[in-house]
N, C-alpha and C positions, 0 to 999 in steps of 0.2 A: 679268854684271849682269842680273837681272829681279827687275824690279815689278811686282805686279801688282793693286797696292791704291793705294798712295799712295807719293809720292814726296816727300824734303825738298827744300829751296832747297842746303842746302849740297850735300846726296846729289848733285844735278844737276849743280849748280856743276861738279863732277869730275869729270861724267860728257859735257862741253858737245862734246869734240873725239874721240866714242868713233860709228863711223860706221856703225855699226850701230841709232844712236838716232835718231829723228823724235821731232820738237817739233810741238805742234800749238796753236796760238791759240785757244779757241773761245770770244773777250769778243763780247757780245752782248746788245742792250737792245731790251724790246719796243720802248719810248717813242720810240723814233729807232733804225730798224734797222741804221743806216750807219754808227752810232757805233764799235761796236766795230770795223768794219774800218778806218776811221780813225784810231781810236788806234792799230790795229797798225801803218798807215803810219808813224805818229810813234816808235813806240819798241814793239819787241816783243824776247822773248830771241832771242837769237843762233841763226839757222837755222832759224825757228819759222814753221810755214806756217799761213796763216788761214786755220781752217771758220769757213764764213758759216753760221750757224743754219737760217732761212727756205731754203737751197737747197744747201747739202754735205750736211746732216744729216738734212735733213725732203725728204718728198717732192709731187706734185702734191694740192692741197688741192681735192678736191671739194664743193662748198657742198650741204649737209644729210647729208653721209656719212660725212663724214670728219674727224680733229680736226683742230686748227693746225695741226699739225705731223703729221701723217703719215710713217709710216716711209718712206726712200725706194725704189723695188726693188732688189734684191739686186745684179743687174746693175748700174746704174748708180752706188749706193755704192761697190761693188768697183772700180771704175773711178776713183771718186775719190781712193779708198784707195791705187792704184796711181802717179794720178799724185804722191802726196805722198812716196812711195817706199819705200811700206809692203809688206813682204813677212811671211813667217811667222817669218824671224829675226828681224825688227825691234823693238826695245823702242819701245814710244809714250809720249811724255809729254804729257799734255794739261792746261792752264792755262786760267784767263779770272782774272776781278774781282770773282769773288758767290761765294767760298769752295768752288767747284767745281760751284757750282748748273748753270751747263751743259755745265763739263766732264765732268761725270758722263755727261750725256745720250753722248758721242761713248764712253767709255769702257765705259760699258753695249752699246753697240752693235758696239763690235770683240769682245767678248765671246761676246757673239752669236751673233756672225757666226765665233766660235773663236779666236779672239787675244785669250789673258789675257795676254799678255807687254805690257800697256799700266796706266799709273798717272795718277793724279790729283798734281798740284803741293801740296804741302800748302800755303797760305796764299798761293798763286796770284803774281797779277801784284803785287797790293799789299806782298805781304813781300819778292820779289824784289828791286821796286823801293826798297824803304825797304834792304836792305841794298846798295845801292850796287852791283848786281851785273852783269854786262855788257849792254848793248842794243845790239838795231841798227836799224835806219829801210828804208822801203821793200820794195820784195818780195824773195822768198829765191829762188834757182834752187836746184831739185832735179832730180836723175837719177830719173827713174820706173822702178817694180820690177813684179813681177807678184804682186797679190795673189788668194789662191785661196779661199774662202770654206767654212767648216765649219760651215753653221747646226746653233746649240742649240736645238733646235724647243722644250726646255721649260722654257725663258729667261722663253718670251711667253705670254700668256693675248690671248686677243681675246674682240668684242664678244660672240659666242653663249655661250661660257665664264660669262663675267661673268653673260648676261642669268639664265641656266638653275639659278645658284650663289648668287648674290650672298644671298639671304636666310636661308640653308640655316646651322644654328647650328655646324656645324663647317666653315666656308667662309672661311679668316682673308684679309677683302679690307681693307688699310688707305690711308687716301687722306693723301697729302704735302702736300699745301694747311697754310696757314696755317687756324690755328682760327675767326676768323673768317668765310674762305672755305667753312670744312668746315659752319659751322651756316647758312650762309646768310644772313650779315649784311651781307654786302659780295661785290660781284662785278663785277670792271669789266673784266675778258676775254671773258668769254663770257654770251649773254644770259640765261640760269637759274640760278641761286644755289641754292645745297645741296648734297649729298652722296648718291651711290649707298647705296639702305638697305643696313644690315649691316655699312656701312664703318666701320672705327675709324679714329679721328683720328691719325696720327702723322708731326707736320711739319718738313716737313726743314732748317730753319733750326736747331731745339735738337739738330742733331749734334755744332755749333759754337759757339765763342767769337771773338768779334773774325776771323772770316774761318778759323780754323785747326779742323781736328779737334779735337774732344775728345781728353781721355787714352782709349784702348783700356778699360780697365776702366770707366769712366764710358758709353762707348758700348754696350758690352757689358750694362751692367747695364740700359739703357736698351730695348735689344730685347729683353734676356729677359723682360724685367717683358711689353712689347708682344706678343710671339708665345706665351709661356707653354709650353702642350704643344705649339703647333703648329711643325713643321722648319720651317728658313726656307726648301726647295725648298716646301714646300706654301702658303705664305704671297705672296699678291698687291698690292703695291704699282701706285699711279696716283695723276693728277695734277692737272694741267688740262691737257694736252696731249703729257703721257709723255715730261717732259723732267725738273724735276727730282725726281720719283720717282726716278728714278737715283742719286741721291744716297743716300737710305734704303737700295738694295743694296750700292751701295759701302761706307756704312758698316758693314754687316751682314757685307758679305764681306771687311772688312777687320782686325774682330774676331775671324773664324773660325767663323761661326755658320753658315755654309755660301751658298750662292747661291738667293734667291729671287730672286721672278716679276715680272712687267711687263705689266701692262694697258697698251700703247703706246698705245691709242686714247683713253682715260683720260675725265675728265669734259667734256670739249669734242665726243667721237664720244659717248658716252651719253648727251647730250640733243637726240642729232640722229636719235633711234627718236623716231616717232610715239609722243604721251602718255608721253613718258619718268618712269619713275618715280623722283621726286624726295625726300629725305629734309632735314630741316630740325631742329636741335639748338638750341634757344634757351637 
């Protein structure tokens, strides 16, 4: 068994008593951050441990440096990684409730870190549950493994990359924000509304229908039209906080178009440069 894109409900299903697999919970709501770990108390799939978003995934938040969500250090990730009893044979499956909006984020990051042996739930907790399919309540015990880290240094772009690039007409930076977030119409996350210039708009909700991937060819067609000449290694994807930007990879690399990049710091750390420059599409 390896996934390394997306995985079905049924696929899983078969795959629940195979002990070489970790389940990973990552449901998570700005609006009430405690939510999601409480629904996992109440019913999650069977053996599925819960990343908390704000502190498994992200790391310490510096005010004016840093985005929401900061990558965490290398060290301490691995460590989480370990106690969930992730090693380098281990297949990961990772779930939440927003069509893989923040499973992606955890799935981009074992990536990363060199463990593509990890997938996306296709149609998450909502299809699971609509198919009647096993839960269990309260926390899972796991045996902890030792995970060993193979950073892909060119996975990630950071802020100097971006600042030096960004305007440059063979520079393909695309921002995953909803279109109104991308022209500056609406902004209730972070205090400056707009988009880094040069960005093209490509938002990560139209990968999906009702919660599930597109068909492959539809996704497919959908990036090529987006990236054109440019590979998808040379192609920069961001966020508002380099979370679900992930998504646009995963659907990219699940097409076969190859693996692009990750501005982790995304529009939440690029308005935190003195006179950040802002771009506004009406």
């Amino acid at each position: 068994m390896s996934y390394k894109t997306l995985i079905s409900t049924a696929e899983l299903a078969e795959q629940l008593d195979n002990p070489a697999l970790v389940i990973v919970d990552c449901r998570f709501y700005l609006a009430d951050t405690e939510q999601g770990r409480q629904l996992y108390q109440t019913a999650h799939l069977p053996g599925a441990v819960y990343a908390y978003l704000d502190d498994d995934l992200s790391g310490t938040i510096i005010a004016g440096q840093t985005s929401r969500h900061p990558l965490p250090e290398i060290e301490t990730l691995s460590q989480t990684l370990s106690a969930w009893g992730i090693d380098s044979l281990t297949q990961v499956i990772v779930y939440d409730d927003k069509g893989g909006a923040i499973a992606a984020r955890l799935w981009w990051m074992l990536n990363w870190l060199g463990h593509d042996s990890v997938a996306v739930l296709d149609g998450g907790w909502p299809r699971w549950e609509q198919e009647k399919r096993p839960t269990r309540s309260g926390d899972e015990s796991v045996s902890p493994k030792q995970f060993t880290p193979n950073i892909q240094t060119a996975m990630l772009a950071d802020l100097a990359e971006v600042q030096a690039n960004h305007a440059k007409a063979d520079y393909a930076l695309f921002d995953s924000r909803i279109a109104a977030r991308y022209r500056g119409e609406v902004e209730l996350l972070d205090p400056i509304a707009g988009h880094i210039p040069g960005a093209v708009n490509a938002p990560f909700p139209e990968n999906m229908a009702d919660g599930v991937m597109l068909p492959p060819e539809q996704l497919r067609a959908r990036f090529e039209a987006l990236l054109g000449d440019t590979p998808a290694s040379s192609a920069v994807f961001y966020c508002g906080s380099g979370v679900t930007a992930a998504h646009n990879l995963l659907a990219i690399a699940h097409v076969g178009l190859g693996r692009a990049r990750m501005y982790a710091g995304s529009w939440s750390e690029w308005i935190t440069q003195p006179n950040p420059l802002v771009a506004t599409d009406k």
